[in-house]
Backbone bond lengths (Angstrom), bond angles and torsions (degrees), N, CA, C in turn:
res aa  C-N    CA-C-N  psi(-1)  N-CA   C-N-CA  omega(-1)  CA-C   N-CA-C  phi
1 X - - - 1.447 - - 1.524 111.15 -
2 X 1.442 110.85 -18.10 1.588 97.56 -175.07 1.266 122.07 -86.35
3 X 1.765 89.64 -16.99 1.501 100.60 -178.76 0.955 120.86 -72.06
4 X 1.415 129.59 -33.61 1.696 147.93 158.38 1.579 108.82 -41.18
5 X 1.226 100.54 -47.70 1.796 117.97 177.22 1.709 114.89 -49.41
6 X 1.430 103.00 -56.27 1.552 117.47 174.79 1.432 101.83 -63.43
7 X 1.288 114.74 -69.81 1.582 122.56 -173.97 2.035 103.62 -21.23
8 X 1.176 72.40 -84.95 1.445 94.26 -178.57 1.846 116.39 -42.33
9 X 1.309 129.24 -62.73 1.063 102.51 157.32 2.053 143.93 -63.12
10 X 1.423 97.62 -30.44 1.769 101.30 153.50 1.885 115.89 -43.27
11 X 1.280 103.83 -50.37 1.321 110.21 164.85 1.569 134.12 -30.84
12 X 1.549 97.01 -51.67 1.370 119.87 -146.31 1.937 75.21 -88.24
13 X 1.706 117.26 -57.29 1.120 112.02 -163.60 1.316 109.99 -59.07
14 X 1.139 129.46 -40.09 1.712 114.93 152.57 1.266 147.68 -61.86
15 X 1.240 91.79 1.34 1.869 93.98 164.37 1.524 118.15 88.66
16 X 1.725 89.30 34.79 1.892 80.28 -169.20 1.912 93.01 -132.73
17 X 1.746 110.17 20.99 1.071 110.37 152.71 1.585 131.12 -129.20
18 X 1.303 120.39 131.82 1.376 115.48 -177.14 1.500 113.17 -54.84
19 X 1.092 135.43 136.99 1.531 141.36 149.71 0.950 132.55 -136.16
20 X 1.571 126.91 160.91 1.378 131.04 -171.39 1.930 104.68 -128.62
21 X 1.184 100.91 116.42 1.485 127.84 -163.02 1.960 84.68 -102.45
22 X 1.392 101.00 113.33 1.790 111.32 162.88 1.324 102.58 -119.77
23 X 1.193 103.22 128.64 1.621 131.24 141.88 1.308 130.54 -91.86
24 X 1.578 106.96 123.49 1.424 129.68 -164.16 1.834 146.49 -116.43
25 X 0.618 128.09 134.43 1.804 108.24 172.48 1.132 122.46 -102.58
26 X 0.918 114.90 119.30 2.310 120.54 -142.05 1.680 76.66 -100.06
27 X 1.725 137.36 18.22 1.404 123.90 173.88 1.605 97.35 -114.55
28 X 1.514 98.00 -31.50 1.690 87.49 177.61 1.656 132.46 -132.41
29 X 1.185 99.52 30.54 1.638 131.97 -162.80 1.493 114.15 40.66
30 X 1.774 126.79 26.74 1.087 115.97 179.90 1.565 112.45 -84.34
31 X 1.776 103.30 139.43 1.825 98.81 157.42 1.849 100.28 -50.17
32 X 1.558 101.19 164.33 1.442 102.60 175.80 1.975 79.72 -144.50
33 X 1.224 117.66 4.35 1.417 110.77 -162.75 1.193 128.58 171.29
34 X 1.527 124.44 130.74 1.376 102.56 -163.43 1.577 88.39 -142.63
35 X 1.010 124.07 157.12 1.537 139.97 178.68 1.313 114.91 -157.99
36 X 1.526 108.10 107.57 1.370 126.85 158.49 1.534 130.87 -112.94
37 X 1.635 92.49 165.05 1.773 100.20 -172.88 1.309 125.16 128.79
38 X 1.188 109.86 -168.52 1.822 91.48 167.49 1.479 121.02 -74.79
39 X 0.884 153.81 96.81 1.190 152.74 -129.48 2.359 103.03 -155.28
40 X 1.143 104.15 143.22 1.323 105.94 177.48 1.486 96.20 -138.24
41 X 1.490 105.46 138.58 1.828 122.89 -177.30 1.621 99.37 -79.92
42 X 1.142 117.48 145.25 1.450 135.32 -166.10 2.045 87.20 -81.82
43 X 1.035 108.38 122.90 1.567 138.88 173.28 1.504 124.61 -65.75
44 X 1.574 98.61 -42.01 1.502 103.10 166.37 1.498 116.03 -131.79
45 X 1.632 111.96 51.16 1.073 103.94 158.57 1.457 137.03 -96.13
46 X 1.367 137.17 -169.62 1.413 120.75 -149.35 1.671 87.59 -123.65
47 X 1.501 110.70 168.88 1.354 124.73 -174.14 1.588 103.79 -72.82
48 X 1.078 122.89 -25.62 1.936 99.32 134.02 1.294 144.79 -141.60
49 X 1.457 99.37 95.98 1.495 131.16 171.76 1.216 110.46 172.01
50 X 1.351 101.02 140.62 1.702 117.67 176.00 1.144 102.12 -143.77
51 X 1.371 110.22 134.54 1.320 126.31 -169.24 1.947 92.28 -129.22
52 X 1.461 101.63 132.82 1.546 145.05 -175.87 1.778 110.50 -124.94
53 X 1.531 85.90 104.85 1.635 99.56 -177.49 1.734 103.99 -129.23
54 X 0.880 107.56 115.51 1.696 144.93 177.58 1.000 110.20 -77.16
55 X 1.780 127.67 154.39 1.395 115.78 138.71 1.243 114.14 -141.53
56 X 1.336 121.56 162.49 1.469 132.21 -78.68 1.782 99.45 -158.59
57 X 1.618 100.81 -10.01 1.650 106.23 -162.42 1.852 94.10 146.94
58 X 1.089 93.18 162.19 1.579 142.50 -179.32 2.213 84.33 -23.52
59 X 0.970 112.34 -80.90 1.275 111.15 -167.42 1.768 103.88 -127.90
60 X 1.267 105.28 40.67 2.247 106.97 -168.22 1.447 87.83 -137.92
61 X 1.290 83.34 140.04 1.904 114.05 178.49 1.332 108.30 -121.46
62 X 1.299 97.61 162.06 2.272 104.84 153.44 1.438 98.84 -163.46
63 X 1.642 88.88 153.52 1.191 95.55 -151.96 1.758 99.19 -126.19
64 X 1.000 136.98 150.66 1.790 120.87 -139.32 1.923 80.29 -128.99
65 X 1.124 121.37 138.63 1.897 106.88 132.25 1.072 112.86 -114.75
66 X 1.519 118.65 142.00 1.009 115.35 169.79 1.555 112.07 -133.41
67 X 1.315 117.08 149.27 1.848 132.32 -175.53 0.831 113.86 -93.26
68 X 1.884 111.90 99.46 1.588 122.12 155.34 1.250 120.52 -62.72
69 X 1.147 127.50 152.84 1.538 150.98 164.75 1.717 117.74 -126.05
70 X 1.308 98.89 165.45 1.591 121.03 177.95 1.667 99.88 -28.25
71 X 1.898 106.25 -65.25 1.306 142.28 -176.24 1.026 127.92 -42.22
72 X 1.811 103.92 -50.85 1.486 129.10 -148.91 1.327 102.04 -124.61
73 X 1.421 134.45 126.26 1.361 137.83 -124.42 2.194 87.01 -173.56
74 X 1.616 88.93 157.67 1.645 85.16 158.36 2.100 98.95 -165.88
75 X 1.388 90.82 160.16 1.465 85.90 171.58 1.874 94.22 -125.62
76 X 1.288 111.92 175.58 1.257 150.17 163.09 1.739 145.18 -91.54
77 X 1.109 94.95 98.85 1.834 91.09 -168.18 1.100 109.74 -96.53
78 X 1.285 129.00 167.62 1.956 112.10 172.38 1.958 63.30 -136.03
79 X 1.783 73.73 141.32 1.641 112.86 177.53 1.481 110.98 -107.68
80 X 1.685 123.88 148.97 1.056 118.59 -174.11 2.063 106.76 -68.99
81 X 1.222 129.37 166.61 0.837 145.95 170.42 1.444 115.78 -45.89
82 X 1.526 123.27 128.29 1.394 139.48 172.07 1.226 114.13 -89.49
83 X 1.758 122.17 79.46 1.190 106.57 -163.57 1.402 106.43 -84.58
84 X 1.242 128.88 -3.41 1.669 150.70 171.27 1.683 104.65 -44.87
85 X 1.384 89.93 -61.80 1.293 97.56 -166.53 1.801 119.57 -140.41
86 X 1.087 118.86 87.34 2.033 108.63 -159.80 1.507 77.98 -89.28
87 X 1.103 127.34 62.41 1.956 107.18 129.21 1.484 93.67 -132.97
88 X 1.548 134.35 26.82 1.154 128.00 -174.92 1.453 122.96 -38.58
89 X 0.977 155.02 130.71 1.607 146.77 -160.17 1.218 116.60 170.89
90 X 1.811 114.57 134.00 1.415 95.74 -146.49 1.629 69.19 -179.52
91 X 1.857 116.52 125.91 1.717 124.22 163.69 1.608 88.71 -121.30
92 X 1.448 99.01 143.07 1.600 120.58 177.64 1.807 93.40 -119.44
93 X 1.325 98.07 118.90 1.925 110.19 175.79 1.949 78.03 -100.20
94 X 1.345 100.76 153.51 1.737 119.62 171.76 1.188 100.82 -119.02
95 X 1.824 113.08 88.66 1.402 131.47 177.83 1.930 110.50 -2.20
96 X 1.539 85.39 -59.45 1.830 102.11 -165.74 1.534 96.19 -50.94
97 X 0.626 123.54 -69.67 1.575 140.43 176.60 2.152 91.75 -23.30
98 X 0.775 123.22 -93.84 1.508 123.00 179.01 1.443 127.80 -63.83
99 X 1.173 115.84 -34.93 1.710 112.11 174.39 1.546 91.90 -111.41
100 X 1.965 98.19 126.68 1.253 105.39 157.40 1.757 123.48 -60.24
101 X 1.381 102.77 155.53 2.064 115.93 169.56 2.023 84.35 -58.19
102 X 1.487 95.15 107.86 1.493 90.74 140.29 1.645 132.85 -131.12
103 X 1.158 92.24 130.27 2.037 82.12 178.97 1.311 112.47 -90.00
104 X 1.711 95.20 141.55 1.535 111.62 -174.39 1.656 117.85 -112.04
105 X 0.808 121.06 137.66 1.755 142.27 -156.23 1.427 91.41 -96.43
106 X 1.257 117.26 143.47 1.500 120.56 151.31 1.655 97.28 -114.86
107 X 1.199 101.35 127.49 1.809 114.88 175.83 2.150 102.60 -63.05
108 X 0.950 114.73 125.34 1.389 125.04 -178.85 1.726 96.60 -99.59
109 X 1.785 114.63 121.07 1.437 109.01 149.82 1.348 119.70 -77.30
């Protein structure tokens, strides 16, 4: 089983598994972030920051940081294979999450 364990993540760090990287608020169960694709989790990053690097095309990457907190937490899925398309890649922001509720007035003459 461990060997499956290694396999499988060596895999992932080369880019030959799809995954879906969520970011979360473990205070109010919102996504704050989602990152999919081929994607590999940063190896030596620190208890806050994780960095998510994708790729993107033929020989193109990107490479994400993102800021954990107490709050803000994420887990990791590995997704079955896109045989459609292997540069599948795709971040979902949840509007609410970045633009505040604002109400707008229409001025009356």
């Amino acid at each position: 089983m461990q060997t499956v364990s290694q396999n499988l993540s060596k895999s992932a760090d080369s880019f030959e598994v799809q995954r879906r990287v969520v970011f979360f608020n473990g205070i109010t169960d919102k996504y704050l972030l989602t990152v999919e694709g081929l994607c590999s989790l940063g190896n030596g990053d620190t208890d806050l920051r994780m960095t998510v690097t994708c790729k993107v095309g033929e020989d193109e990457y990107k490479k994400h940081y993102l800021g954990l907190s107490d709050n803000v937490s994420f887990f990791a899925e590995q997704l079955e294979p896109n045989k459609e398309d292997p540069f599948h890649y795709k971040i979902l922001f949840r509007p609410e999450a970045i633009i505040p509720d604002i109400d707008l007035q229409t001025s009356k003459k």
